[in-house]
Every structure is written in structure tokens, then in C-alpha cells.
C-alpha positions in Angstrom: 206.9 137.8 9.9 205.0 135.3 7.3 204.2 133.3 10.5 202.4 136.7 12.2 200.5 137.6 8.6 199.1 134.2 8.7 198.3 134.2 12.7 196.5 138.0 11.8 195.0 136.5 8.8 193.8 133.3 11.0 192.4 135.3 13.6 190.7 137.6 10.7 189.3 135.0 9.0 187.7 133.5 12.6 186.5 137.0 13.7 184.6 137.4 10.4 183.6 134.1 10.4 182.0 134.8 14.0 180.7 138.0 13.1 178.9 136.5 10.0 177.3 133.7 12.7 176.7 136.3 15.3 175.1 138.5 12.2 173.0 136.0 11.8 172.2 134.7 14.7 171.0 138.5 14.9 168.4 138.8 12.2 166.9 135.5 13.5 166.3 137.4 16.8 165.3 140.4 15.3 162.6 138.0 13.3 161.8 136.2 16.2 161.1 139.8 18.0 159.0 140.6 15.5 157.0 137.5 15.5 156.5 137.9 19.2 155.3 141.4 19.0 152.8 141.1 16.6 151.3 138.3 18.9 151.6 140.4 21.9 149.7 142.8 19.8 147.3 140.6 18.7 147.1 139.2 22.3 146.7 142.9 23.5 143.5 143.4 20.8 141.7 140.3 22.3 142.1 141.4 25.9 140.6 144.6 25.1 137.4 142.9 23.1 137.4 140.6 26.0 137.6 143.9 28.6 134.7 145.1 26.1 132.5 142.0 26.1 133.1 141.4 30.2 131.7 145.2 30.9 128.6 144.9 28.2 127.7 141.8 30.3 128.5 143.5 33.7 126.0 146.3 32.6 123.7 144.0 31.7 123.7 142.0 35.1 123.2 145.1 36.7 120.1 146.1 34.5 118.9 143.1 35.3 119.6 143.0 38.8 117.7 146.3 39.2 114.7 144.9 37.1 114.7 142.0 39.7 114.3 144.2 42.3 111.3 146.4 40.4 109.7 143.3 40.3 110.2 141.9 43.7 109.3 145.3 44.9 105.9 144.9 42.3 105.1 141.4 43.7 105.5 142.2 47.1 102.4 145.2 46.0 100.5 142.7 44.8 100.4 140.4 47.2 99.2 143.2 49.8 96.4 143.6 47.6 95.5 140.0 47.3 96.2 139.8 51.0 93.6 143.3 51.4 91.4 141.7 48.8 91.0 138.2 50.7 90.7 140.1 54.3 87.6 141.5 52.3 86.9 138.6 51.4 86.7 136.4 53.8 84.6 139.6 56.0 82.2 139.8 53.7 81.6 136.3 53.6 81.7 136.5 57.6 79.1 139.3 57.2 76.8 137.2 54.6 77.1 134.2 56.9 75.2 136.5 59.9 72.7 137.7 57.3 71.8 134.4 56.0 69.9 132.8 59.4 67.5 136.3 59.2 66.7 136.4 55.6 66.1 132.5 55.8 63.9 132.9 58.9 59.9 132.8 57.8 
């Protein structure tokens, strides 16, 4: 019977000796769990300021975009104008030309 109380109290002694490991092989988990969280948490913040920044700029290519077009649109105007204004232009000069021989005649 001695031989049995000292196998129990062997086996006892190695099962608390393994739970006191596995205990604390357990709160360095739980720390490392924690640790990782709070970066996922932090990683999770800077995707969404990142999400933020990336549509602020998307707006602004589109505002941009559409103030390229205004102005294309606006140049293209112009240049029917010049275009209208040198077709005047160069008739006018054309019309000048023909009066010039009669006003220079004596």
C-alpha cells in the first residue's frame, strides 16, 4: 500500500506540476492574444483612415476630372471664335485688298 501512496502521490505531484506549466503556458497565450488584438485593432484604425484618405482623393480626381472636361469643353468655344474671328479676318482683308486698286486709281 506504501508503494501505491507514493505512485498516487508521484503521479500528483507530475499532474500539478503539468498543470502549473500548462497554467502558464496559458497566461502567456492569453498575453500574446491580447498583444495581437490590440495590433489588429490598431491595424483595423489605419485601414479605415487609409479607406478615408483613398475616397477624399477619389472625390477629388473626379472634381478634377469634371473641371478638365469644363475646360476642354471652354477651349474648344474658343477656338470657334478665334476660328470665326480669323474667317473674318482674313475676308475683310480679302475685301480691303479689292478696294485698294480703286481708291489708289487717280
Amino acid at each position: 500500500m506504501n508503494t501505491q501512496g507514493t505512485d498516487l502521490q508521484s503521479k500528483l505531484h507530475k499532474l500539478i506540476e503539468q498543470y502549473t506549466m500548462d497554467k502558464k503556458r496559458l497566461t502567456e497565450l492569453e498575453a500574446e492574444l491580447t498583444e495581437k488584438t490590440n495590433e489588429l485593432e490598431s491595424l483595423k484604425a489605419n485601414d479605415s483612415k487609409y479607406y478615408d484618405e483613398l475616397q477624399s482623393a477619389l472625390n477629388q480626381v473626379k472634381k478634377l476630372t469634371m473641371e478638365n472636361e469644363t475646360l476642354i469643353k471652354k477651349n474648344l468655344e474658343l477656338e470657334k471664335v478665334v476660328s470665326g474671328f480669323e474667317s473674318f479676318a482674313n475676308e475683310l482683308n480679302t475685301q480691303i485688298d479689292s478696294l485698294l486698286p480703286i481708291v489708289e486709281k487717280p
